[in-house]
MARBA-3410 file (N, C-alpha, C, O; in Angstrom, 1 decimal):
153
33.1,-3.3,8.4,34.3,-2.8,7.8,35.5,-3.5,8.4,35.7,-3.4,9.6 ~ 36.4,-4.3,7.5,37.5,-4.6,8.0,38.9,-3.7,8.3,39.1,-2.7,7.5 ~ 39.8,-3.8,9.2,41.1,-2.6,9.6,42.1,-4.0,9.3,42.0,-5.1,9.9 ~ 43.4,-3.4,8.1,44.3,-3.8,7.9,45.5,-3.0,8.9,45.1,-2.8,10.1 ~ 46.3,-2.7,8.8,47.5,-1.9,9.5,48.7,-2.4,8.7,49.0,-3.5,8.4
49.4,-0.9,8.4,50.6,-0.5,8.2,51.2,-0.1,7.7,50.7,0.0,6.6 ~ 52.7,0.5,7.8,53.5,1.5,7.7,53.5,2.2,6.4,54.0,1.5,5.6 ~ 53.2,3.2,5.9,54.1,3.7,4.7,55.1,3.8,3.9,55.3,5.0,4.1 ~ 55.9,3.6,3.1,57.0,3.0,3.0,57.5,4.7,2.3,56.8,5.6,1.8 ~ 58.5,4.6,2.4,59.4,6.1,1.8,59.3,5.6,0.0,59.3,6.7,-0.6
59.4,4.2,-0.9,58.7,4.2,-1.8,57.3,3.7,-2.7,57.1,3.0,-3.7 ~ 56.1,4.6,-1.5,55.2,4.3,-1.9,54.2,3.1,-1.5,53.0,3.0,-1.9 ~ 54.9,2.5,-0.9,54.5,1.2,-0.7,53.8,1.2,0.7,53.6,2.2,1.2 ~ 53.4,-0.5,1.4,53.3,-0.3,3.0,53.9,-1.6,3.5,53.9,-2.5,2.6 ~ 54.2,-1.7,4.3,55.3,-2.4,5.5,53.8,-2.9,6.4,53.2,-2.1,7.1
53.4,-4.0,6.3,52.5,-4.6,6.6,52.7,-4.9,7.8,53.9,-4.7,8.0 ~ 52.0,-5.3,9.0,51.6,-5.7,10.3,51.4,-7.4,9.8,50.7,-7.9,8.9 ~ 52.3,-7.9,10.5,52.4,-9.6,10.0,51.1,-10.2,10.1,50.5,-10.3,11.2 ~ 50.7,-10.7,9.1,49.4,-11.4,9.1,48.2,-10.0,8.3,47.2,-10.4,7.9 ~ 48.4,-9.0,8.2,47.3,-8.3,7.7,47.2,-7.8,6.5,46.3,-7.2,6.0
48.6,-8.2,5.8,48.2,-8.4,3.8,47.6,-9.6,4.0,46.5,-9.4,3.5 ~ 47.9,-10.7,4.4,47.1,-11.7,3.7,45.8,-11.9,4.1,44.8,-12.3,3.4 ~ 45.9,-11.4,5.1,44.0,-11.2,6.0,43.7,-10.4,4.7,43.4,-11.2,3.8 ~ 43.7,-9.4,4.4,43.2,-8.8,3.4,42.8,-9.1,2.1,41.8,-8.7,1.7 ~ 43.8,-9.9,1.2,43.8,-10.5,0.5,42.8,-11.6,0.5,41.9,-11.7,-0.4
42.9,-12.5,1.4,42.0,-13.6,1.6,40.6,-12.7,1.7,39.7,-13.2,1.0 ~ 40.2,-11.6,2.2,39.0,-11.0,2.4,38.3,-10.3,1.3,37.2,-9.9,1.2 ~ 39.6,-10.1,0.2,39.6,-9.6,-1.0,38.7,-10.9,-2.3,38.3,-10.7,-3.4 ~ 38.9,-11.9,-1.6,39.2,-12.6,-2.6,38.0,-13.2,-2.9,37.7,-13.8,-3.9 ~ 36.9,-12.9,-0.9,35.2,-13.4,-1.4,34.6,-12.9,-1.5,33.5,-13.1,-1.2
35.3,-11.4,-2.2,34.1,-10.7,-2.9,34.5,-10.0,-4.3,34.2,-8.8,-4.4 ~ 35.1,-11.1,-5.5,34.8,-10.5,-6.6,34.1,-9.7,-7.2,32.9,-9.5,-7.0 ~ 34.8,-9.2,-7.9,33.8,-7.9,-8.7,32.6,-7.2,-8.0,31.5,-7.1,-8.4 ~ 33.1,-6.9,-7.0,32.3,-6.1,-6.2,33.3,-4.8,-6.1,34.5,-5.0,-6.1 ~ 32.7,-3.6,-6.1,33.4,-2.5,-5.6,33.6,-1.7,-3.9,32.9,-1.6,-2.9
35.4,-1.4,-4.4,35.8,-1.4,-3.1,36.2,0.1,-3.0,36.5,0.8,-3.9 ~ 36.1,0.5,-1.5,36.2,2.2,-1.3,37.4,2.1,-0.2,37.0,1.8,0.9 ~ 38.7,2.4,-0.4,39.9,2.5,0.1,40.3,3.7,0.8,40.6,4.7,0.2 ~ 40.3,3.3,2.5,40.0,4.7,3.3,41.8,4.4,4.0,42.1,3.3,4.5 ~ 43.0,6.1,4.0,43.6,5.8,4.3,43.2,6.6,6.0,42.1,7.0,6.2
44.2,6.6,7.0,44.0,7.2,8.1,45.4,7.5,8.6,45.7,6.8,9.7 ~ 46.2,8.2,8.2,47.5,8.4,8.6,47.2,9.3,10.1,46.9,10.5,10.2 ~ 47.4,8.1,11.2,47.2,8.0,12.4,48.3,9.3,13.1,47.9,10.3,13.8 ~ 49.5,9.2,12.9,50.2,10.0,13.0,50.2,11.7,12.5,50.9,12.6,13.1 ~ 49.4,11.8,11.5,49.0,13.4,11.1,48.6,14.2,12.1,49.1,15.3,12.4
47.7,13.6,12.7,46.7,14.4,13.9,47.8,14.7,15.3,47.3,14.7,16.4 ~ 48.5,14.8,15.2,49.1,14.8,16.2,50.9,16.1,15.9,51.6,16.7,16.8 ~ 50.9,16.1,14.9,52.4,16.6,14.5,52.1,18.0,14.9,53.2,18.6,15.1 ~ 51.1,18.7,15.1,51.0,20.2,15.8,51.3,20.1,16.7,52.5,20.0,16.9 ~ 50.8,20.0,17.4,50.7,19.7,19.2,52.1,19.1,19.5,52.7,19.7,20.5
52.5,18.4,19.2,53.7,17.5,19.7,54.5,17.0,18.3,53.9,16.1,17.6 ~ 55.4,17.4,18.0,56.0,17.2,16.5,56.8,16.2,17.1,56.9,15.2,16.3 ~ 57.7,16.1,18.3,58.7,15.1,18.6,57.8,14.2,18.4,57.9,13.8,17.2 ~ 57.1,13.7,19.0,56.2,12.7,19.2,55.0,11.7,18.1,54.5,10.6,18.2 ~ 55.0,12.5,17.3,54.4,12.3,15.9,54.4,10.7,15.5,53.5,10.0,15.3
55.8,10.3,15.5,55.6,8.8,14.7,55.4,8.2,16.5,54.3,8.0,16.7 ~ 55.9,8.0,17.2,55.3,7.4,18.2,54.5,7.3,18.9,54.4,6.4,19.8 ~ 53.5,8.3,18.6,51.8,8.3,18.6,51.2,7.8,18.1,50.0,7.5,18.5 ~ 51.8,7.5,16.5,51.2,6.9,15.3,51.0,5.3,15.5,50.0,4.6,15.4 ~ 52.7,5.2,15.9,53.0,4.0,16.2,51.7,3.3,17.4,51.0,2.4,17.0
51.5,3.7,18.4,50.6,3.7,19.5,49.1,3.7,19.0,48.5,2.6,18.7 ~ 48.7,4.7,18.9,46.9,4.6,17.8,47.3,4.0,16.8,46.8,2.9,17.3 ~ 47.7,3.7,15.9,47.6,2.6,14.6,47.6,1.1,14.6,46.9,0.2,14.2 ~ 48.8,1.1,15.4,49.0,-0.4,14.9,48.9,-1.4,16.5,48.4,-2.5,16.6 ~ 49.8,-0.3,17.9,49.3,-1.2,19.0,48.7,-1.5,19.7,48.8,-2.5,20.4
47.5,-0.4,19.9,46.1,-0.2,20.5,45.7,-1.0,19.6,46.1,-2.1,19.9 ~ 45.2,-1.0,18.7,44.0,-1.8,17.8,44.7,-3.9,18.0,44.0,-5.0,18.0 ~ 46.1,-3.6,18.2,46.4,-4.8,18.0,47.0,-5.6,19.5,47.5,-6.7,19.4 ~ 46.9,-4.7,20.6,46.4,-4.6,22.1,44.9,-5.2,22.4,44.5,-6.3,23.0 ~ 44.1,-4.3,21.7,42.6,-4.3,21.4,41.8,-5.8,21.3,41.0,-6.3,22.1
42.4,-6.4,20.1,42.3,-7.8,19.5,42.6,-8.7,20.4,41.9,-9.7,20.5 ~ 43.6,-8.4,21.2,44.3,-9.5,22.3,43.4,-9.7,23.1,42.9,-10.9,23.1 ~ 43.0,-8.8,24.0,41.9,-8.6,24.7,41.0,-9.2,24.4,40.5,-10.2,25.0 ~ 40.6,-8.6,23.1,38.8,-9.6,23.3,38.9,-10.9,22.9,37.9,-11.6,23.0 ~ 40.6,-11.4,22.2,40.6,-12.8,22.3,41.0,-13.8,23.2,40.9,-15.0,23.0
41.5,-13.0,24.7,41.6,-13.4,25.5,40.1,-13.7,26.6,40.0,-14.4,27.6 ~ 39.3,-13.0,26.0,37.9,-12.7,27.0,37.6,-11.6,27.9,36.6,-11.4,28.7 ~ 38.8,-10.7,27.7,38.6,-9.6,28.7,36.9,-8.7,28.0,36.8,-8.4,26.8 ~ 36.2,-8.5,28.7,34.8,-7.6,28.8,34.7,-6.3,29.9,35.5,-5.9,30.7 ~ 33.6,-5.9,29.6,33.3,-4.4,30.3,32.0,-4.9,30.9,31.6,-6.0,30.5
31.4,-4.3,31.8,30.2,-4.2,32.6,29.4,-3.2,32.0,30.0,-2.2,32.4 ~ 28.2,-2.6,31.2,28.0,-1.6,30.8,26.7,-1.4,32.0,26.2,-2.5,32.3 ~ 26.2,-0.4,32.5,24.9,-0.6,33.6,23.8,0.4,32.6,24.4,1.3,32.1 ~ 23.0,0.3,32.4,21.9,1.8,32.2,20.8,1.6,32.9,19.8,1.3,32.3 ~ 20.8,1.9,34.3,19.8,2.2,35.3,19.5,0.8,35.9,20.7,0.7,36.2
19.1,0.0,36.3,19.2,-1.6,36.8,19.1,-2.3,35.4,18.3,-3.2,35.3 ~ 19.6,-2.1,34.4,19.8,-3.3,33.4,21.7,-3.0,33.1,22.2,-2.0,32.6 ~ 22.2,-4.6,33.7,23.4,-4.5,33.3,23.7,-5.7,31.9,22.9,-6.5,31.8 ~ 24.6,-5.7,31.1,25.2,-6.5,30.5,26.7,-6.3,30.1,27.3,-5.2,30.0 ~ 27.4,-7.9,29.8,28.6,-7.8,30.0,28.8,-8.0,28.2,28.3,-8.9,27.5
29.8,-6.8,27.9,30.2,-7.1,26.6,31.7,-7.1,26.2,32.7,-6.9,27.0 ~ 31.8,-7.2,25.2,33.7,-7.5,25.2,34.2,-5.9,25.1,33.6,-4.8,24.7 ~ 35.3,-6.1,25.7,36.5,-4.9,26.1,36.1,-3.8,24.9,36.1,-4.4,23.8 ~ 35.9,-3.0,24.9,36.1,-1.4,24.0,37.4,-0.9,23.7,38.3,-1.2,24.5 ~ 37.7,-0.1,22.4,39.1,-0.1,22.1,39.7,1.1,23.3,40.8,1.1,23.8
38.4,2.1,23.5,38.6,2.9,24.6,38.9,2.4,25.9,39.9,2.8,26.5 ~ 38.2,1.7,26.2,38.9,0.8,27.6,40.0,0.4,27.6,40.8,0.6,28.5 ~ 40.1,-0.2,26.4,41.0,-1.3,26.3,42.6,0.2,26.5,43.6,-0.2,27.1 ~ 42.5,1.2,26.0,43.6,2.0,26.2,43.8,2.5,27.4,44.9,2.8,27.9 ~ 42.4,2.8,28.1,42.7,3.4,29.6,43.2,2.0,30.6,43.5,2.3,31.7
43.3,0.7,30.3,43.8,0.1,30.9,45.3,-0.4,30.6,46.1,-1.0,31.3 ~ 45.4,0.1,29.0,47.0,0.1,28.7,47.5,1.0,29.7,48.5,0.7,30.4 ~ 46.6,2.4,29.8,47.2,3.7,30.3,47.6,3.5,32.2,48.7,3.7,32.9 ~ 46.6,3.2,32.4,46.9,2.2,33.6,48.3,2.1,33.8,49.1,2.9,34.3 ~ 48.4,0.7,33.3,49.6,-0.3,33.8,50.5,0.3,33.0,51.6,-0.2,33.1
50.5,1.5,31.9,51.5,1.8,31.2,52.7,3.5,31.6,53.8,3.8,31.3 ~ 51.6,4.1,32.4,51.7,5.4,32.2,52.2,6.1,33.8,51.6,7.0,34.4 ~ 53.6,5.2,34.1,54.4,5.6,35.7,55.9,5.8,34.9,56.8,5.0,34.8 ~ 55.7,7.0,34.3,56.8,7.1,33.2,57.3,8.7,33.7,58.5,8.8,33.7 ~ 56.6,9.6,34.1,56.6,11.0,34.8,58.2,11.4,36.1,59.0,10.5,36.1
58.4,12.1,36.6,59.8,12.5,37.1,59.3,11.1,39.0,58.3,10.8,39.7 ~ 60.3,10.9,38.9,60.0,9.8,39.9,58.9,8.9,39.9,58.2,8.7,40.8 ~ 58.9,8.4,38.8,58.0,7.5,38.4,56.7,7.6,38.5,56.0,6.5,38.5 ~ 56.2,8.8,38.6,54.9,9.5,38.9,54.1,9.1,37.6,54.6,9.0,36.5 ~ 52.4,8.8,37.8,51.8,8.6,36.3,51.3,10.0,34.8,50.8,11.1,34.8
51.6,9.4,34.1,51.2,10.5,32.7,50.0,9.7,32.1,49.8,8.5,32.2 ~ 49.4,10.7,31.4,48.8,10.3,30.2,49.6,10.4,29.1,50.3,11.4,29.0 ~ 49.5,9.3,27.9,50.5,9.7,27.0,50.1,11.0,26.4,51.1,11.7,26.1 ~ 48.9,11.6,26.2,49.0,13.0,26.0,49.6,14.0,26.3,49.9,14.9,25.6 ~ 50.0,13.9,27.6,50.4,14.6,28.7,52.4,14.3,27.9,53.1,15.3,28.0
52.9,13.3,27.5,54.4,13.0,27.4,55.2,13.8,26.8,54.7,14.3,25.8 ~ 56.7,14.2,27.2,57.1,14.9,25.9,58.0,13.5,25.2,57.6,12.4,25.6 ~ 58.7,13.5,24.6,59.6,13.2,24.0,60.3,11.5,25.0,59.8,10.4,24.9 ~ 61.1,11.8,25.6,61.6,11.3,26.6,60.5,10.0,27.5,60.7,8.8,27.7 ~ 59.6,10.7,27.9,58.6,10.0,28.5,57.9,9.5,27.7,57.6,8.4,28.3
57.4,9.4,26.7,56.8,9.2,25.1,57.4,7.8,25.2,56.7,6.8,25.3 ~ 58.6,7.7,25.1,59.4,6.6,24.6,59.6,5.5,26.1,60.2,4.5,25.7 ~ 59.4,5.4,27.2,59.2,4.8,28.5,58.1,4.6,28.5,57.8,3.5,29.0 ~ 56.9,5.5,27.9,55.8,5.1,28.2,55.6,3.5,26.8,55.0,2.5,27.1 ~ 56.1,3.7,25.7,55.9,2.8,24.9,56.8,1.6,25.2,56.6,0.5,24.7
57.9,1.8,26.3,58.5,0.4,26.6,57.9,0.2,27.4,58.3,-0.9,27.7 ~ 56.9,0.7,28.2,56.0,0.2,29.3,55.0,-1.0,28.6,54.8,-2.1,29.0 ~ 54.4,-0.2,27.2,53.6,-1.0,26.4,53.9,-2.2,25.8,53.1,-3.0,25.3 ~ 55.4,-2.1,25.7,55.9,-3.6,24.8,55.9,-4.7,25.9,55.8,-5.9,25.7 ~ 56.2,-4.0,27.2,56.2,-5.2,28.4,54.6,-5.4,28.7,54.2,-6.4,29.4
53.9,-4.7,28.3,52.5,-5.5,28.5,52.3,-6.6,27.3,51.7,-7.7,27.4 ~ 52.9,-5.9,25.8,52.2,-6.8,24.7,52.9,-8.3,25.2,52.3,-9.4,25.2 ~ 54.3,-8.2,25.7,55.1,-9.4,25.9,54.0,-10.0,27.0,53.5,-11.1,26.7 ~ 53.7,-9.4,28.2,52.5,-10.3,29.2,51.5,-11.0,28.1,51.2,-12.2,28.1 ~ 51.2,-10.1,27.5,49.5,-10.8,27.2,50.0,-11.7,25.6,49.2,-12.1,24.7
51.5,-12.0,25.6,52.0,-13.3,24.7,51.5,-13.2,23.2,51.1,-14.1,22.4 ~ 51.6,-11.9,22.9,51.6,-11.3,21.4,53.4,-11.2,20.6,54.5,-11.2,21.0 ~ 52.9,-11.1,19.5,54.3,-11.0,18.7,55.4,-9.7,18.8,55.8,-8.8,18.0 ~ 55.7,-10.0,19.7,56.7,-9.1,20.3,57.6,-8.3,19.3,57.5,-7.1,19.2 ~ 58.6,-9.5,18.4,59.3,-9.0,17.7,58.5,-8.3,16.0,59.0,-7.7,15.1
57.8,-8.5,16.2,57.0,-7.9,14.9,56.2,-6.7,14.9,55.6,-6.1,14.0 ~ 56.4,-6.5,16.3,55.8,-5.3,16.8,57.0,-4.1,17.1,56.9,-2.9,16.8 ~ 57.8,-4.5,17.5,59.4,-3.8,17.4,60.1,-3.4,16.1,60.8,-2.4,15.7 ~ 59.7,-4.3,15.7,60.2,-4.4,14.0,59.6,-2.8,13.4,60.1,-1.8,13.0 ~ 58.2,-3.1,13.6,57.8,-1.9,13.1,58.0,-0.5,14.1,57.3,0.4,13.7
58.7,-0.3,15.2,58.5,0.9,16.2,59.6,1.6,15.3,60.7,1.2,14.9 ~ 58.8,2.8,15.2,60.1,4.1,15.0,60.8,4.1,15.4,60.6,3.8,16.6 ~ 62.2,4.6,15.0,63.4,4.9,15.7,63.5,6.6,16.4,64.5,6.9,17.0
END
């Protein structure tokens, strides 16, 4: 299964993640007349109970820069160790890992710079913890401005 990303637009439309209409399109294109089943996942839904401030900048976070965090990683070579009893092997980074090590280096956002989980953020810290995450995307030499472009206001 391939993952496109992005925004919804207020008419109907979506506000693409640079490079993932045409990835799509191109992927669209070698499989004529074949039938296609179009799954949406408004990433941001799951969350508007619990935390309503926080809603689009969660979305923002699960949708578009974890997954595109994620990619960085296993294009850079980052992997995991998995062990099950003396048989180990090394496989590429998990999207799960790959967030607890955003959460890591991302999440000294709390009252004296103490660490959170972004679950844990309200509003305030929400928004430090995601400038924590843009100074990692800038480390690991991803498209900085196209990732800004799309952050909620």
């Amino acid at each position: 299964m391939r993952d496109y990303v992005g925004v919804a637009t207020a008419h109907g439309g979506l506000a693409w993640v640079k490079g993932h209409k045409e990835a799509m399109m191109d992927y669209l294109k070698k499989h004529p007349g074949e039938f296609v089943r179009v799954w949406f996942e408004f990433c941001n839904k799951k969350f508007k109970k619990r935390n309503a401030k926080t809603a689009a900048q969660l979305g923002y976070y699960w949708a578009l820069l974890l997954p595109e965090i994620h990619k960085q990683l296993i294009a850079d070579g980052h992997s995991t160790t998995i062990k099950f009893g003396t048989v180990e092997k090394e496989v590429p980074i998990s999207i799960e890992d790959a967030h607890e090590a955003v959460t890591a280096l991302s999440g000294n956002v709390g009252e004296n710079g103490s660490f959170m989980r972004l679950s844990d953020c309200g509003l305030e810290e929400c928004i430090r913890w995601l400038d924590n995450v843009m100074d990692l995307v800038a480390q690991l030499g991803m498209d900085l401005e196209e990732l800004k472009r799309l952050r909620p206001k």
